[in-house]
Each structure stands twice: as structure tokens, then as C-alpha cells.
C-alpha positions, 0 to 999 in steps of 0.5 A, a space after each residue: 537513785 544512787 542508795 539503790 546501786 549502793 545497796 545492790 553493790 553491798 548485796 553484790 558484795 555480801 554473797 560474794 563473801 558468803 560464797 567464799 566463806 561457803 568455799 572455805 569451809 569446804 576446803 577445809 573438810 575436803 583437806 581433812 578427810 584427806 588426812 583422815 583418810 592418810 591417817 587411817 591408811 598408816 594406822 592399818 600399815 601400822 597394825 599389819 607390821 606390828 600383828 596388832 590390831 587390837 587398841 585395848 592392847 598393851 603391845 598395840 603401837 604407840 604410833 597407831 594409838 595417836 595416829 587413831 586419836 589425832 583421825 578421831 579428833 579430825 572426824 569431830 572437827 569434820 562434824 562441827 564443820 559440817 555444822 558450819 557449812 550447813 549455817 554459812 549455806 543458809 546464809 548464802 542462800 538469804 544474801 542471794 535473796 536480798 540482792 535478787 531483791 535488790 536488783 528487781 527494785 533497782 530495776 524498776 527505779 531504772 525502768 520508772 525514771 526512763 518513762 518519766 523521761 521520755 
């Protein structure tokens, strides 16, 4: 039957997005701790050269004080990717179901029409 390669085809094609949607999402986070990671390394570059270490500091350095903010704005974005990749591996997970599923019906369709042929 023709609709069941169709929606085998379509399945095929959905965890083939879930998957690069899945790559994506951790693509990003991995960038993003790198950079946080970077930022966090200038910040205590920062603090050594200046002798300050304390942010409540009027003297602390403007640079460390935005480059502290801008890492804890990424450690937020991390988190609410973490959320994200959590819900894109579910779904991963129920489109591979659905094209299992899809293939074992196609399957037997196959298997069906050759013992009505021969």
C-alpha cells in the first residue's frame, strides 16, 4: 500500500527533525558554557589585576561586574534550554515509537500481500 510507505516516509522524516532539533539545542548549551566559562575565567583575570574580588564594591571593575551579569544571564539561558532539550528528547523519543510502529505495520502489509501472491 502506497499510504503506509507515505506515513513510514513521514515518520522517517519526523525523527529525523527531532533529532536535528535535539543536536541543535545541545549545540547551543555546549556553546554557551563555553562562553560562560571564558566569562568567568576574565572576570577572575579581572579581579586579580584590580585586587578586588568583592562585586558590592564601589571600586570592583566595571568590566568584571558586566561580564559577571552577561555569564549570569547565560547560566539562565542554559537552564531554560535544559528545559527545552528535556521536552525535544520526549518527543524524539514518541516520533521513534511512531515510525517503529509504522514500519512493523508496513511489514506486515508487505508480508500479507506476498502470501496472497504466492
Amino acid at each position: 500500500m502506497k499510504s503506509r510507505e507515505s506515513q513510514t516516509r513521514l515518520k522517517q522524516f519526523q525523527v529525523a527533525e527531532k533529532t536535528r532539533q535535539l543536536n541543535g539545542i545541545q549545540i547551543m548549551m555546549a556553546e554557551m558554557e563555553k562562553m560562560v566559562a571564558e566569562l568567568e575565567y576574565q572576570v577572575a583575570s579581572e579581579e586579580k589585576k584590580s585586587g578586588i574580588s568583592d562585586p558590592s564594591n564601589y571600586a570592583y571593575p566595571t568590566f568584571a561586574k558586566a561580564a559577571r551579569l552577561r555569564a549570569e544571564n547565560l547560566q539562565g539561558s542554559i537552564r531554560e534550554l535544559k528545559v527545552q532539550l528535556d521536552a525535544a528528547e520526549l518527543a524524539l523519543e514518541e516520533a521513534e515509537a511512531e515510525f517503529n510502529k509504522a514500519t512493523a505495520l508496513e511489514e506486515r502489509d508487505q508480508s500479507q500481500r506476498l502470501g496472497k501472491a504466492g
